[in-house]
Each structure stands twice: as structure tokens, then as C-alpha cells.
C-alpha positions as CSV (number, residue, x, y, z in Angstrom):
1,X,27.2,1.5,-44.8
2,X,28.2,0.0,-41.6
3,X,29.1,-3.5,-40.6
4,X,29.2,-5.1,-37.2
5,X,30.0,-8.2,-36.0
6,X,29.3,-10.1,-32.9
7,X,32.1,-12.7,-31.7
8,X,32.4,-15.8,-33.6
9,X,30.4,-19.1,-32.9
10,X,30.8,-22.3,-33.9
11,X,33.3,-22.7,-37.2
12,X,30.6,-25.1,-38.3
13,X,27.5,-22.5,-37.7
14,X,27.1,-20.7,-41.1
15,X,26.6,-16.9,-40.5
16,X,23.9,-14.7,-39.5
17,X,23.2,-11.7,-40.9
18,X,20.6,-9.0,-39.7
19,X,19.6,-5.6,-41.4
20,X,18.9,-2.6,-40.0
21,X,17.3,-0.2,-42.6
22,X,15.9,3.1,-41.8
23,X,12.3,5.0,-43.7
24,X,15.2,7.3,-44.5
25,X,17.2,5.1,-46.6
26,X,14.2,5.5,-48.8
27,X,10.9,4.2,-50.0
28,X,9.9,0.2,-49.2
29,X,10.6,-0.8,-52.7
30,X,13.6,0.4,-52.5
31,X,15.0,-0.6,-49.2
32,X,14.0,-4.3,-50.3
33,X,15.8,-4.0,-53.3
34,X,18.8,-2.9,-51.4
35,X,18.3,-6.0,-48.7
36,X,17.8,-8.7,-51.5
37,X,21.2,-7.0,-53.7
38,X,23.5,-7.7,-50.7
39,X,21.4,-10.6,-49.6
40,X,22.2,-12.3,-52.7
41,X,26.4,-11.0,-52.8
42,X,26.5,-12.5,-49.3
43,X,25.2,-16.0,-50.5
44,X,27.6,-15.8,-52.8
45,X,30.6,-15.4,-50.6
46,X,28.9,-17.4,-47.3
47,X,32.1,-19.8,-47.7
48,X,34.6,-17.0,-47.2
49,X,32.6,-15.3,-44.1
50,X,33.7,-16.4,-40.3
51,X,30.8,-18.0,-38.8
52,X,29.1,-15.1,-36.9
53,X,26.3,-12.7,-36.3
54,X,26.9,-9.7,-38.6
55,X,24.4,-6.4,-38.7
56,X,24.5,-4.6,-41.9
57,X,22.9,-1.0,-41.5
58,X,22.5,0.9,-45.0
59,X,22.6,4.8,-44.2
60,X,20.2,7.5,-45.9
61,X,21.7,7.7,-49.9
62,X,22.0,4.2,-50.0
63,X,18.9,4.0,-52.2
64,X,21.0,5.9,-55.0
65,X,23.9,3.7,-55.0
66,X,24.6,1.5,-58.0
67,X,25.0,-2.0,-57.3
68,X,28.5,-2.2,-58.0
69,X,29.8,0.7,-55.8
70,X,27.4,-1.6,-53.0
71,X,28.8,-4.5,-53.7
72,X,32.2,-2.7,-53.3
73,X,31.3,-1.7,-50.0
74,X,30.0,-4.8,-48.5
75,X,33.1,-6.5,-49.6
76,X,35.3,-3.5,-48.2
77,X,33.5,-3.7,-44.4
78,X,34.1,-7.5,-44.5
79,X,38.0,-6.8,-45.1
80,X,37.9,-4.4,-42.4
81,X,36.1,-6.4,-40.1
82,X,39.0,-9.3,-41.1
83,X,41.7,-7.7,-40.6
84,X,40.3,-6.7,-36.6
85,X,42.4,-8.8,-34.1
């Protein structure tokens, strides 16, 4: 999984978040299932994000990834992306 993130707007504009998905993360089903998953952890924690444009891009293997371990990582690239001066 890969995370990157464009300069910081406004502190009052919420974050944006953009998915990049490739045919070889696997099939549509799957890839949508992926999208809503950390779609729905990123609503979760909106409040903690910077304000932002963010691009989340799910490599191929993704698809068999339990939603834990991707939860994990989408929590992990936003402490990296934190800790970046």
C-alpha cells in the first residue's frame, strides 16, 4: 500500500482522498470492496487526518489481505506521512 499526500490546505477543508487501483489488484468486486473497507476506516478517523489531498494506491495482493492487517496499514502510512517534516 502506498500513501501520498499533497501539501495541506485550509485547516478548515476536510480531506481528500483519491484511489488509485489497478485490474491487477484483482477482480471489480474485489477492488470495490477494498475502496469501501478503507473508505469507511478513513471516515472513521477524518478528525485526526490534516486537511489534505491524499492518494491511496493498493498494490497487486491487496485483494487477499484481511481487513485487519489493511486497516493496520492505512493507519501505519498515515503515521509515516505525520511524522514527515
Amino acid at each position: 500500500m502506498t500513501f501520498a499526500a499533497a501539501p495541506p490546505g485550509s485547516p478548515a477543508e476536510p480531506p481528500r482522498v483519491a484511489f488509485a487501483l489497478s485490474r491487477k489488484v484483482g477482480s471489480s468486486v474485489e477492488r470495490n470492496r477494498l475502496r469501501r473497507q478503507i473508505q469507511a476506516h478513513l471516515r472513521e478517523i477524518a478528525g485526526t487526518m490534516p486537511s489534505g489531498a491524499y492518494l491511496v494506491a493498493l498494490r497487486p495482493g491487496s485483494a487477499g489481505t484481511d481487513r485487519q492487517t489493511l486497516l493496520g496499514d492505512v493507519d501505519a502510512c498515515l503515521s509515516r506521512l505525520a511524522a514527515r517534516p
